[in-house]
KOLVEXBA-956833 format. One line per field, with one value per residue (C-alpha): x, y, z negated. Coordinates in steps of 0.5 Angstrom, whole numbers, plus 500, padded with zeros to 3 digits. Each point is the difference from the previous one (the first is absolute). Last residue first. Layout:
N
px: [X	...] .
py: [Y	...] .
pz: [Z	...] .
//
This chain:
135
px: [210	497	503	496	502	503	494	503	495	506	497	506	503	507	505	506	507	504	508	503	495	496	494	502	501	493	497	503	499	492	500	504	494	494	501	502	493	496	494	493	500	501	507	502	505	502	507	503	508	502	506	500	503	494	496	502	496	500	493	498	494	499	495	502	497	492	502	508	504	509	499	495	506	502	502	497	504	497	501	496	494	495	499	501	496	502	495	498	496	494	494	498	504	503	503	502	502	507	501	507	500	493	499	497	499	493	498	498	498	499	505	499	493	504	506	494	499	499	504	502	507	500	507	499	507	502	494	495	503	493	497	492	501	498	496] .
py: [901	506	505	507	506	498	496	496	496	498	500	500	500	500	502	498	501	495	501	500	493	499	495	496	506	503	494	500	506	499	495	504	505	495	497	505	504	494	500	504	505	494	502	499	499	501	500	502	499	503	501	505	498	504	495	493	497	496	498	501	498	502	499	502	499	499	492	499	502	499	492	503	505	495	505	499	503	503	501	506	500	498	506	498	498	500	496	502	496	503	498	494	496	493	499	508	500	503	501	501	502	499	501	507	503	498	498	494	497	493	498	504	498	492	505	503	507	506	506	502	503	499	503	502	500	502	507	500	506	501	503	499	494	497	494] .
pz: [440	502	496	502	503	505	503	505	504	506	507	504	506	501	505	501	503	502	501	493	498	495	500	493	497	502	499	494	498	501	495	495	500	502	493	496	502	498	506	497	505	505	504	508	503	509	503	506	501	505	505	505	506	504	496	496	495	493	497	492	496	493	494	494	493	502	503	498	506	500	503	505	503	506	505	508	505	506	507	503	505	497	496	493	494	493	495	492	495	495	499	497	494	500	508	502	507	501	507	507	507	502	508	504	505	500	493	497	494	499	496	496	497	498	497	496	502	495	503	495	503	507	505	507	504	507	500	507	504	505	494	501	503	508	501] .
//
């Protein structure tokens, strides 16, 4: 079966996808493996998921200590390409999550995640209305 792009892309990043973890357990893509989620177990909607191509070696992160359901949602996955260090990390925000809550929690992460020789790449869904408080 051929693809409209012969080039697939290395990481897919899911935010509201919806998903149950039992439903995500299910879901397979070709090419693909399920790097690291965030399901959601008292509200519905929402979560986040990372997938990588099957190729790659990845590192999962523990980020669901920092997570609040509608606050932050967050997953994160370490890898390497082309010598290149990359950390991946996928958040998501309710309209309605607490603002405080998801600022000092996602400072967190990000502090807890550091390092000098890794680069990142955060992919968001974040709900922030500058114009209104939100807390």
């Amino acid at each position: 079966m051929g693809h409209l792009h012969p080039i697939l892309p290395q990481i897919l990043c899911f935010t509201e996808h919806h998903a149950h973890w039992e439903e995500l357990q299910q879901i397979f893509m070709n090419d693909y493996k399920r790097a690291t989620y965030f399901c959601r177990t008292s509200y519905a909607k929402g979560d986040v998921c990372i997938y990588v191509h099957k190729s790659l070696k990845i590192e999962s992160e523990d980020t669901e200590n920092y997570c609040k359901e509608k606050d932050l949602e967050a997953c994160a996955t370490k890898l390497t390409l082309n010598s290149t260090h990359i950390c991946v990390i996928t958040i998501y925000r309710a309209p309605s999550g607490n603002l405080t809550f998801f600022i000092n929690n996602l400072d967190s992460i990000l502090r807890n995640l550091y390092n000098p020789s890794l680069e990142f790449i955060i992919c968001r869904d974040i709900n922030i209305d500058y114009l209104k408080n939100t807390d």
